[in-house]
C-alpha positions as CSV (number, residue, x, y, z in Angstrom):
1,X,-24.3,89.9,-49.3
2,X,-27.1,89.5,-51.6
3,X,-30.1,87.0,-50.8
4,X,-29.9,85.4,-54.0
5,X,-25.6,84.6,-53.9
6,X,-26.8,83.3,-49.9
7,X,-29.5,80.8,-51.4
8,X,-27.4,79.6,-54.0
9,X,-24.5,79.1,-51.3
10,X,-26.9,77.3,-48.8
11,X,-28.0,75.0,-51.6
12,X,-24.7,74.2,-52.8
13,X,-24.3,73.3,-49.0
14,X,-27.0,70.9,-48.5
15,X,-25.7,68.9,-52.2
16,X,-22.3,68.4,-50.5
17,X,-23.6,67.8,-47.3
18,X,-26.1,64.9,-48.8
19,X,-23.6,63.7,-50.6
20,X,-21.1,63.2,-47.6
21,X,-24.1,61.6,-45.2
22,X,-24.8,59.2,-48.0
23,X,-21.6,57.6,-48.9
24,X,-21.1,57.6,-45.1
25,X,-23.9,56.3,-44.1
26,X,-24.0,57.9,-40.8
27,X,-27.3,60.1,-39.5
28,X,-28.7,63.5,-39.2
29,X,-29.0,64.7,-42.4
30,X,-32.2,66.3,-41.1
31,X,-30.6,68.0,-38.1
32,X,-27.6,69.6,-40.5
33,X,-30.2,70.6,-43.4
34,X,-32.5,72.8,-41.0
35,X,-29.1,74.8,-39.8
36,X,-27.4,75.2,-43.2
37,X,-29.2,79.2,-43.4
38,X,-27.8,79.6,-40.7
39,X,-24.3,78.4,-40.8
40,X,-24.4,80.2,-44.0
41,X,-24.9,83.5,-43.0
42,X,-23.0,82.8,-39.6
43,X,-19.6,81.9,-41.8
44,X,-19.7,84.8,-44.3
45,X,-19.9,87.2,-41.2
46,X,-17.3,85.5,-38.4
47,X,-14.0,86.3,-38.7
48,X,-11.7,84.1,-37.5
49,X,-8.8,86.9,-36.4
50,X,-11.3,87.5,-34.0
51,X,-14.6,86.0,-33.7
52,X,-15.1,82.3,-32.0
53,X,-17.8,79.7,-33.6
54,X,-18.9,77.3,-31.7
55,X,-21.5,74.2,-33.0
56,X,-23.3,72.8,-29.3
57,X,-25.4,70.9,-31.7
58,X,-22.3,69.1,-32.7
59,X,-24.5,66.5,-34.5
60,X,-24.5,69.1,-37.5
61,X,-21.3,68.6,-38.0
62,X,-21.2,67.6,-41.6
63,X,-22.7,70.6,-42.6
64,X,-19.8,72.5,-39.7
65,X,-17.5,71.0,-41.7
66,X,-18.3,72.2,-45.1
67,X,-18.5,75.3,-43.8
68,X,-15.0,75.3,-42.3
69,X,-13.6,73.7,-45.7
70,X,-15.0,77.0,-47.6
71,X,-13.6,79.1,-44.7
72,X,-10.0,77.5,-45.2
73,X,-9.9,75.8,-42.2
74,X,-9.9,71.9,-43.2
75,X,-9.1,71.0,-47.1
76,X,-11.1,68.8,-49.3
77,X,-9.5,65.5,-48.7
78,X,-10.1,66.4,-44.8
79,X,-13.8,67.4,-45.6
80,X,-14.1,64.1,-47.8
81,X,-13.5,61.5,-45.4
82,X,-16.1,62.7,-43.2
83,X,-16.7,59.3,-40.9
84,X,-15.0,57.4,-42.9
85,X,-12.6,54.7,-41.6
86,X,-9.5,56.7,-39.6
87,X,-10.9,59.6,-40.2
88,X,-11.3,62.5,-37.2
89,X,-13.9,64.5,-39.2
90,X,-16.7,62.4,-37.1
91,X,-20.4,62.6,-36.9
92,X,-19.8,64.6,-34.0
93,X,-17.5,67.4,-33.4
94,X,-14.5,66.9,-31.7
95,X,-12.3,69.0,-30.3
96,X,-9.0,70.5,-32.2
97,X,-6.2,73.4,-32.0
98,X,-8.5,74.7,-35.0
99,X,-10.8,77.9,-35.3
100,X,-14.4,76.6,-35.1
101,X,-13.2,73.1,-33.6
102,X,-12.1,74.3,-30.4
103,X,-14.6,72.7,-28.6
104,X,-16.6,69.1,-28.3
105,X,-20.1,69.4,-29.4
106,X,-22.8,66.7,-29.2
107,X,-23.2,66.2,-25.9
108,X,-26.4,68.3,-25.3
109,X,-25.6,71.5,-23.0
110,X,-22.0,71.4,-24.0
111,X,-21.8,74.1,-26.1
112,X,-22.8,77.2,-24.4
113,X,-20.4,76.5,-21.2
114,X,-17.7,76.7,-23.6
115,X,-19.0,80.0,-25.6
116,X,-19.2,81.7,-21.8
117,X,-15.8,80.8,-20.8
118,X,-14.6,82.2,-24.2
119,X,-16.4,85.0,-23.9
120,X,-15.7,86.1,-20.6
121,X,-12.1,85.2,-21.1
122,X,-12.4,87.7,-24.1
123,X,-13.5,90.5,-21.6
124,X,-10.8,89.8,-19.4
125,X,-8.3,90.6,-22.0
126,X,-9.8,93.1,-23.1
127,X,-9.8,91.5,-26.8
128,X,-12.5,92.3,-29.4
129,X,-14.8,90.0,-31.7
130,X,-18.1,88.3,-30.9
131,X,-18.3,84.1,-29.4
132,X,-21.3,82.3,-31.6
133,X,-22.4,79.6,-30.5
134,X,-25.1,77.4,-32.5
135,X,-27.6,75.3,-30.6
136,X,-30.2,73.1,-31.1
137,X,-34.0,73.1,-29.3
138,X,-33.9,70.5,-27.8
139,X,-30.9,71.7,-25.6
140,X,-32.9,74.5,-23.9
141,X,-34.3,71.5,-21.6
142,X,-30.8,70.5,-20.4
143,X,-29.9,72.1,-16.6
144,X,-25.9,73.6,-17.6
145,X,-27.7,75.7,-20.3
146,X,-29.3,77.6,-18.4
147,X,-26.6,77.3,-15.2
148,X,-24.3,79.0,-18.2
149,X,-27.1,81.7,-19.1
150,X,-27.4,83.0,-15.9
151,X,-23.4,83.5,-15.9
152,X,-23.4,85.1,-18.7
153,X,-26.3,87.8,-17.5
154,X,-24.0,88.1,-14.2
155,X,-20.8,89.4,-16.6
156,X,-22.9,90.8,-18.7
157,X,-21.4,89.4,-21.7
158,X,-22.3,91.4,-24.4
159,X,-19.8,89.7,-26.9
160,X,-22.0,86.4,-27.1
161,X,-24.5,85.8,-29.1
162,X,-25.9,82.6,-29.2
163,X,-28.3,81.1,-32.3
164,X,-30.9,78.8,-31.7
165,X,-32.2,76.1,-34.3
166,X,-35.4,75.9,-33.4
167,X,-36.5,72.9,-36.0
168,X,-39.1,71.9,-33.3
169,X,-37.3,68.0,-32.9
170,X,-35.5,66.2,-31.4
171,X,-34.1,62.6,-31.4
172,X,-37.2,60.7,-30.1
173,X,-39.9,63.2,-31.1
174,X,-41.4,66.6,-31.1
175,X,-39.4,69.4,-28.3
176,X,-42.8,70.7,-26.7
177,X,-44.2,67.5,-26.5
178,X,-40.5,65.6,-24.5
179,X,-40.5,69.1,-22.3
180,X,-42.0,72.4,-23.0
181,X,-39.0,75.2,-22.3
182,X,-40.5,79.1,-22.9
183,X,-36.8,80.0,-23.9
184,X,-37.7,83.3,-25.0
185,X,-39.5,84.4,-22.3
186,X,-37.2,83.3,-19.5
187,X,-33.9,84.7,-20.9
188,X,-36.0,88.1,-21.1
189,X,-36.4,88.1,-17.9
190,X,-32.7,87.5,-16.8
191,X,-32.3,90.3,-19.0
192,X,-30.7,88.7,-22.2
193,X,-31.4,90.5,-25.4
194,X,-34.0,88.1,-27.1
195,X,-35.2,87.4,-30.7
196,X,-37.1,85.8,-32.8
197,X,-36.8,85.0,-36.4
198,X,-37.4,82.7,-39.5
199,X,-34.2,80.4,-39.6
200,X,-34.0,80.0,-43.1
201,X,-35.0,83.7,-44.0
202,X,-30.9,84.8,-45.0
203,X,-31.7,88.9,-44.7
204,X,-33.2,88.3,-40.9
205,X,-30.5,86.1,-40.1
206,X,-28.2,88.6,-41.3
207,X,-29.2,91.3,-39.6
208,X,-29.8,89.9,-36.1
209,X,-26.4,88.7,-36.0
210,X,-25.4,92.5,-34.7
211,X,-26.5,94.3,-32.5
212,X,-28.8,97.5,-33.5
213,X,-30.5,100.6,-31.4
214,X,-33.3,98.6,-31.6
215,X,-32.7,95.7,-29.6
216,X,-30.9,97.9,-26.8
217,X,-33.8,100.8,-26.8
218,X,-36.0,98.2,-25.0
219,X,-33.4,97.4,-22.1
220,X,-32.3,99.2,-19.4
221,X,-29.2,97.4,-19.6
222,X,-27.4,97.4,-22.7
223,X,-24.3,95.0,-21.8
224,X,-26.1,91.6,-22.3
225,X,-25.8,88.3,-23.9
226,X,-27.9,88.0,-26.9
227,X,-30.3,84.6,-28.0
228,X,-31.7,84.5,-31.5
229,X,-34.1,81.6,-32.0
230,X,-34.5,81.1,-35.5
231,X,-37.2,78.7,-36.4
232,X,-36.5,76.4,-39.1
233,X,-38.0,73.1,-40.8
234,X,-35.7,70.0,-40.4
235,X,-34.7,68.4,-43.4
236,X,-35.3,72.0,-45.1
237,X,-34.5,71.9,-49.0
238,X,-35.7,68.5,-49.8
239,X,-39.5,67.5,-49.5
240,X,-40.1,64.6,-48.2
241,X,-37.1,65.3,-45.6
242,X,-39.0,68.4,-44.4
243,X,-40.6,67.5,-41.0
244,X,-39.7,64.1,-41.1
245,X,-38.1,63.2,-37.8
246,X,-37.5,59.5,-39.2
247,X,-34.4,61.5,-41.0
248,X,-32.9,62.6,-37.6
249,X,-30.9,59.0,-37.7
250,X,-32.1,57.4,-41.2
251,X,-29.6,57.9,-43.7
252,X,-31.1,58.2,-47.4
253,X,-30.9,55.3,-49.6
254,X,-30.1,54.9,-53.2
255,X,-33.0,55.8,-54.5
256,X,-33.2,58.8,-52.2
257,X,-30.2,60.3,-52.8
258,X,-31.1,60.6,-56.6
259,X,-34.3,61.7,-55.9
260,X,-32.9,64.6,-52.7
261,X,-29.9,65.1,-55.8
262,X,-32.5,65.7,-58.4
263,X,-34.9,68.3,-56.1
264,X,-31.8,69.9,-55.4
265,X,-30.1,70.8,-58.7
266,X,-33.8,72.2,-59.6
């Protein structure tokens, strides 16, 4: 797809995800805006006949769930009452017999246990299609991560690709600062195909979704598990969001919301 019908789709994304943190007045609006490049690109490629998504950061789920609505999946009166009274569209993602809601996210180091046992329940059977799974940072630190990345080296699950929103925070302050995890550099060395790229750049998201002679020319073993980390900005798309960990819970006010609507329809 072109970059320019991307950025326009991303930015359509973050107005209706504002819009549905505001008159909810629930939290993470920075946590969904730094993944919304992502999810964008992630959405137009998966196919749901046989591709899983999964969101371990299940905290983004507003931003899931706009991107589930556009895929079919939920309608627009199930997207609207997003943590609203009743409602099961939550602030966190629960599970449901529905493509890309299969599994709970929110709890940190959920998320990847689930993508291994789809994807090596995939293998068994001998079925085709890729399991995503969408983290966050600040679950590198958490122990079933890497107990699940080291299972998926042993069965050499080449149908998994996990992305990595690496916004640089977390709930109570910068990642490196709480604990200091060389992802990259580890997973290497368990033999995981590795990446690194700008989160919010829609053409190197796009292309490191797949797999290319590249990646597999400097491996000796070409049936692994592949880990993008795509560094982003939290809050990205409106300014005084940006890098503002005060937005990880904050929901905008009034005044905000005009002035977030208003940057946004520039």
């Amino acid at each position: 797809m072109e970059r320019m019908k991307y950025q326009e789709q991303a930015r359509q994304a973050r107005l209706k995800v504002l819009d549905l943190i505001f008159k909810a007045q629930t939290s993470h609006i920075g946590s969904n805006f730094s993944a919304i490049d992502i999810m964008t690109v992630l959405f137009e490629k998966a196919d749901p006949k046989k591709d899983e998504v999964i969101l371990s950061a299940g905290w983004k789920a507003a931003a899931w769930y706009y991107f589930l609505h556009k895929k079919g999946v939920i309608s627009e009166e199930e997207l609207n009452s997003f943590c609203q009274p009743g409602s099961p569209f939550i602030g966190l993602v629960e599970p449901m017999n529905r493509w890309g809601l299969k599994s709970a996210g929110g709890s940190m180091g959920c998320g990847l246990p689930f993508a291994v046992g789809f994807a090596l329940a995939k293998k068994l059977k001998g079925e085709e299609g890729k399991v995503y799974c969408l983290m966050s940072d600040g679950e590198m630190a958490i122990g079933t991560t890497w107990e699940s990345a080291l299972i998926a080296a042993q069965h050499q699950l080449d149908n998994l690709v996990v992305i990595v929103d690496n916004n640089g925070f977390q709930a109570m302050g910068k990642t490196d600062a709480i604990l200091k995890v060389n992802s990259w550099l580890f997973l290497h060395a368990i033999d995981w195909c590795t990446t690194e790229i700008n989160g919010h750049d829609v053409n190197q998201i796009e292309n490191n979704l797949i797999y290319n002679t590249e990646h597999k020319q400097h491996h000796s073993n070409h049936k692994m598990p592949k880990i993008v980390i795509a560094n982003t900005v939290k809050g990205k798309g409106v300014s005084f969001i940006e890098g503002n960990n005060l937005y990880h819970y904050k929901a905008p006010d009034e005044s905000e919301y005009q002035l977030a609507m208003r940057e946004l329809n520039v």
